[in-house]
C-alpha positions in Angstrom: -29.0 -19.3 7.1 -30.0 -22.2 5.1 -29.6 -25.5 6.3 -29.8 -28.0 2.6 -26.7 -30.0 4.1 -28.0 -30.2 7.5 -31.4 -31.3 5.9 -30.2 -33.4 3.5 -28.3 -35.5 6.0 -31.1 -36.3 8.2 -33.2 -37.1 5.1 -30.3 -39.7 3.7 -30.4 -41.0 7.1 -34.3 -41.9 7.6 -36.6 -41.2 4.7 -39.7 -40.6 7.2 -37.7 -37.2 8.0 -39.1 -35.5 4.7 -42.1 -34.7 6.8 -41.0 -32.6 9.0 -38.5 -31.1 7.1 -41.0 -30.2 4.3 -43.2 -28.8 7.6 -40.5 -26.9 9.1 -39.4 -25.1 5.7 -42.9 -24.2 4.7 -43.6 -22.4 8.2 -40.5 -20.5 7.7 -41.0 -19.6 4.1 -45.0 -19.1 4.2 -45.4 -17.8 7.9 -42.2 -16.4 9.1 -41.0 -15.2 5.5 -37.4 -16.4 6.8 -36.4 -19.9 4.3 -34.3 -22.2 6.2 -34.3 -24.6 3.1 -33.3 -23.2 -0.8 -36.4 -23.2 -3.0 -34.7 -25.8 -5.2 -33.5 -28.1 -2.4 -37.6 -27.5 -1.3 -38.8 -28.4 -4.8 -36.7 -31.6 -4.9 -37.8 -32.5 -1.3 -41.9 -32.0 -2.7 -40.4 -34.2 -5.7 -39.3 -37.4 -3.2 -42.2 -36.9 -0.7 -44.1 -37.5 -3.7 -42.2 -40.6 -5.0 -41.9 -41.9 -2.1 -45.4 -41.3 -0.2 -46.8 -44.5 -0.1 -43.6 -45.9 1.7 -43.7 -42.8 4.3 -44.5 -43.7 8.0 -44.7 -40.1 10.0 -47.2 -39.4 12.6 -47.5 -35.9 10.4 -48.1 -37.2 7.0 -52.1 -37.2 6.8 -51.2 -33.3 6.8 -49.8 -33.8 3.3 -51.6 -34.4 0.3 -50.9 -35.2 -3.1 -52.0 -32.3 -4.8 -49.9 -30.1 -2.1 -46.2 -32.0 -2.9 -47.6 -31.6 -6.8 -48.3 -28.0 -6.3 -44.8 -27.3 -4.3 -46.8 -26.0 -1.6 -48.2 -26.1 1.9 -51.6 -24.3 3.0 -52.5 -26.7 5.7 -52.2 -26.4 9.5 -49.2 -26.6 11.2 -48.3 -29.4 14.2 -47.6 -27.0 17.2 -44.0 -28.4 17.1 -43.1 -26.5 14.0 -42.0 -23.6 15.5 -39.9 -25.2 18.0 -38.4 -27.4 16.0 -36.9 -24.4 14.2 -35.8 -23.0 16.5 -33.6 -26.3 17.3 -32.3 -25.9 14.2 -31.8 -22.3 14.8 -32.1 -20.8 17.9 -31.5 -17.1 16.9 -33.8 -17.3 14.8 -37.5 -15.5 15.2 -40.3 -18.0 14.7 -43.8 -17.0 14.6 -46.2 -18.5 17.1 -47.9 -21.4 15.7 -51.4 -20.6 13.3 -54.2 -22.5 12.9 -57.2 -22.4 10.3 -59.3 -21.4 13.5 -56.6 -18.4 14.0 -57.2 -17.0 10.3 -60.6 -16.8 10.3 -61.6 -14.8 13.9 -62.3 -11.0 13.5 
């Protein structure tokens, strides 16, 4: 299911919520290969965080950089709330456990 309206809510509501949302959706698209966010509603969201960055106050937002909202895409590490934040949204949905930079590179 994607959840645009749901987001896009929550976003209208409080501006600081792009965060998280942009967090949550790139763990389900890049790690759990399961979108919970449209790629266009996704873009757009990169597109405010953007305009919008130097007015954001989230307790996540050093995790963001400039060049990632530019690119349209998130290759950082993930708070260790992602997953159970989506699973809020949804909770039939399978999440992957949470994965670090340390995770990707142990043999």
């Amino acid at each position: 299911m994607i959840y645009d309206d749901y987001a896009q809510k929550i976003i209208d509501a409080n501006p600081n919520m792009l965060v998280p949302w942009y967090l949550m959706a790139s763990y389900a698209y890049y790690i759990n290969d399961d979108p919970i966010l449209s790629d266009g509603f996704y873009d757009n969201m990169s597109k405010q965080l953007l305009e919008k960055f130097d007015s954001i106050t989230h307790y996540h937002k050093h995790l963001l950089s400039r060049d990632m909202l530019e690119a349209g895409s998130y290759l950082g590490e993930y708070p260790s709330i992602i997953p159970g934040s989506i699973r809020a949204i949804d909770p039939s949905r399978e999440v992957a456990a949470p994965v670090t930079g340390k995770d990707l590179f142990e043999w």
